[in-house]
C-alpha positions in Angstrom: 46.3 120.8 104.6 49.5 120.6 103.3 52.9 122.0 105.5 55.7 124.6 104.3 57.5 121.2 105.4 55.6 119.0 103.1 55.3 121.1 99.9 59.0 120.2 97.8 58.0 116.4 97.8 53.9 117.2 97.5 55.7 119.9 94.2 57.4 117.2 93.5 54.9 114.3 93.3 52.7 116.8 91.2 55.2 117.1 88.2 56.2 113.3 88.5 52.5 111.7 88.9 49.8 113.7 90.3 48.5 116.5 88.4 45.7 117.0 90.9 48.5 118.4 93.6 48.1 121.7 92.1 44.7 122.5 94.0 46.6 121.6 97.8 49.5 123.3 96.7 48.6 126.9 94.9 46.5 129.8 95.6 43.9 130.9 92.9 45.8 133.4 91.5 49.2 131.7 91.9 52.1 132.9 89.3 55.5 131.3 88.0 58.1 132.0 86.2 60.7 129.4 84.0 64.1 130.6 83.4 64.5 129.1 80.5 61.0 129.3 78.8 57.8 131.1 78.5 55.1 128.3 78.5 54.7 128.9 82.8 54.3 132.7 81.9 50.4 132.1 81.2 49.4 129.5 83.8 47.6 131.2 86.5 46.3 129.5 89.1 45.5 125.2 90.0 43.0 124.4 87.3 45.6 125.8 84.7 48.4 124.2 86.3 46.9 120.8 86.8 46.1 121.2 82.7 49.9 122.3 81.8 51.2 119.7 84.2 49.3 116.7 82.5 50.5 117.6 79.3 54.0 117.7 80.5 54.1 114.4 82.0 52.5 113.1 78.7 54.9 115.2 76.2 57.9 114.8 78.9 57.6 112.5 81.0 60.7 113.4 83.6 59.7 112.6 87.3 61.3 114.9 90.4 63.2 114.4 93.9 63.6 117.4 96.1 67.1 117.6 97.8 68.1 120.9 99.8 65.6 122.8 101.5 65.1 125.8 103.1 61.6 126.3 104.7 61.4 129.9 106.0 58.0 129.5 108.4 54.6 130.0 106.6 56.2 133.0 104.1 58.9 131.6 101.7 60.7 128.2 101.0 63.6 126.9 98.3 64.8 123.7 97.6 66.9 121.9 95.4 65.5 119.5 92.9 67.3 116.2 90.5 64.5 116.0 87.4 65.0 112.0 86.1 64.3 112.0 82.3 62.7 109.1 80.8 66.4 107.8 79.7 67.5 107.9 83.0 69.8 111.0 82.9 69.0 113.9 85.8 69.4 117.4 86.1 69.6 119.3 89.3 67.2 122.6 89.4 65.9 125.1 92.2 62.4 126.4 93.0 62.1 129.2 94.6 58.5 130.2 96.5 56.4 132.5 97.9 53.4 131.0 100.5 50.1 132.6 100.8 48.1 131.1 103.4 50.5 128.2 103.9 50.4 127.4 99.8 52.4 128.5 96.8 51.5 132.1 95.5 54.6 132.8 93.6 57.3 130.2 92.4 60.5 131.0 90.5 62.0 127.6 88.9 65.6 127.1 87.0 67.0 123.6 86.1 70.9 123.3 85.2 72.3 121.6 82.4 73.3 118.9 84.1 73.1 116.7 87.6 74.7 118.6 90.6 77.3 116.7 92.3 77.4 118.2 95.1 76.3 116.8 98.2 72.9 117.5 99.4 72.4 119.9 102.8 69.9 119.6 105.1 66.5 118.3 103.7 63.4 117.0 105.9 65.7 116.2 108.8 66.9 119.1 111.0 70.8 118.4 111.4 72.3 118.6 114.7 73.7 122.2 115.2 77.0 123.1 114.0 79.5 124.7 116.2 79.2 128.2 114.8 75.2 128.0 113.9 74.2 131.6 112.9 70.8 133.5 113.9 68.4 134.6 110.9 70.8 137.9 110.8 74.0 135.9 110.5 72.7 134.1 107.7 71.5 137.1 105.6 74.6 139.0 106.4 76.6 136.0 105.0 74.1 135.9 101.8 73.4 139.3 101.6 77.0 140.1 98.9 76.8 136.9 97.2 74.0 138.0 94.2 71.8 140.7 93.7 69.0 139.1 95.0 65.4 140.0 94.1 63.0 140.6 97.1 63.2 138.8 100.5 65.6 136.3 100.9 64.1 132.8 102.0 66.1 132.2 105.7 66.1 128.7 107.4 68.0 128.9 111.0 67.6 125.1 111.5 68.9 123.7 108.4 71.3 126.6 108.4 70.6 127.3 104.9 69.4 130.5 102.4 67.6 130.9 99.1 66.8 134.0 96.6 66.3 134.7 93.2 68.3 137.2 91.7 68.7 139.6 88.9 71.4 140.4 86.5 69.4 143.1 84.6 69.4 141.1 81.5 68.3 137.3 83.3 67.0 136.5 86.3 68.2 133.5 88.6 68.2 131.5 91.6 70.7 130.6 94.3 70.7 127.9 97.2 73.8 128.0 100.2 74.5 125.8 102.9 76.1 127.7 105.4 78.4 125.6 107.9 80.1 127.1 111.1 79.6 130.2 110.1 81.1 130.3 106.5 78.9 129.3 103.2 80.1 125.7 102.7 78.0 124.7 99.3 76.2 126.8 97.1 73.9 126.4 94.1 73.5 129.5 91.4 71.8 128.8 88.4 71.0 131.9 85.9 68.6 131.9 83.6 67.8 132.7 79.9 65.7 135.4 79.9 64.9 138.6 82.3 63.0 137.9 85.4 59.2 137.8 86.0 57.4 139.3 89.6 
């Protein structure tokens, strides 16, 4: 069985090569929603993913790396992600998710226009702490002004980092921050096109 740990490279590998992923990695009933398009807005569960996944790696073709993470326990994670197209020009994007059972029930996913230069946070490795590392409260205080968020904030004391998808009214988004010694020291916000599912 797959870990809260293990799931941004297992997401990963499913978009980039193994359509099969879907059945470690979602619930039955699991839901998503696109930013920027509709055509995640009727796949409901692995079988239908696994379907919609093949056809994008045969219609598309762009392989995935996650980046950031924040892996709060056995109830949410985010990460950041770079999508390689086939001409060898990347994007950066964010997935947000909610975990059922240890998988993916809900996921949220935005990609930006282009490739994020900023420097990665924490990923699989746990950094050393910093020398103001903040509790779980610390770090929601810190996040809590920054966006309207949408639901429960995804919280990660060891990386030190936060995730959430917010809502403007009229779009819904997602934001990544890196919070060092106490401050938010990198942030990722990318809005969508179109008003926010779940």
């Amino acid at each position: 069985m797959v870990t809260p740990e293990q799931i941004p490279d297992s997401w990963c590998r499913m978009w980039s090569e193994d359509a099969t992923l879907a059945h470690e990695l979602l619930t039955d009933d699991a839901r998503q929603w696109s930013g920027v398009a509709e055509r995640l807005d009727s796949v409901a569960g692995p079988a239908s993913m696994t379907e919609f996944v093949r056809a994008y790696q045969r219609n598309v073709g762009n392989t995935f790396a996650a980046r950031t993470l924040v892996i709060d326990g056995n109830e949410r994670l985010a990460y950041t992600w770079d999508a390689t197209r086939p001409d060898g020009t990347a994007v950066t994007g964010i997935d947000v998710c909610v975990l059922q059972d240890g998988v993916v029930t809900l996921n949220w996913t935005v990609p930006a226009a282009e490739r994020s230069a900023l420097p990665d946070g924490p990923g699989i490795e746990v950094l050393p702490p910093n020398a103001r590392a903040l509790d779980r409260a610390g770090l929601t205080t810190i996040a809590a002004g920054l966006h309207p968020w949408h639901g429960d904030l995804a919280v990660d004391v060891e990386r030190q980092t936060v995730a959430g998808v917010w809502s403007g009214g009229a779009v819904g988004g997602l934001a990544v921050l890196v919070i060092t010694d106490g401050a938010v020291a990198r942030s990722w916000s990318l809005p969508g096109t179109r008003p926010l599912l779940y």
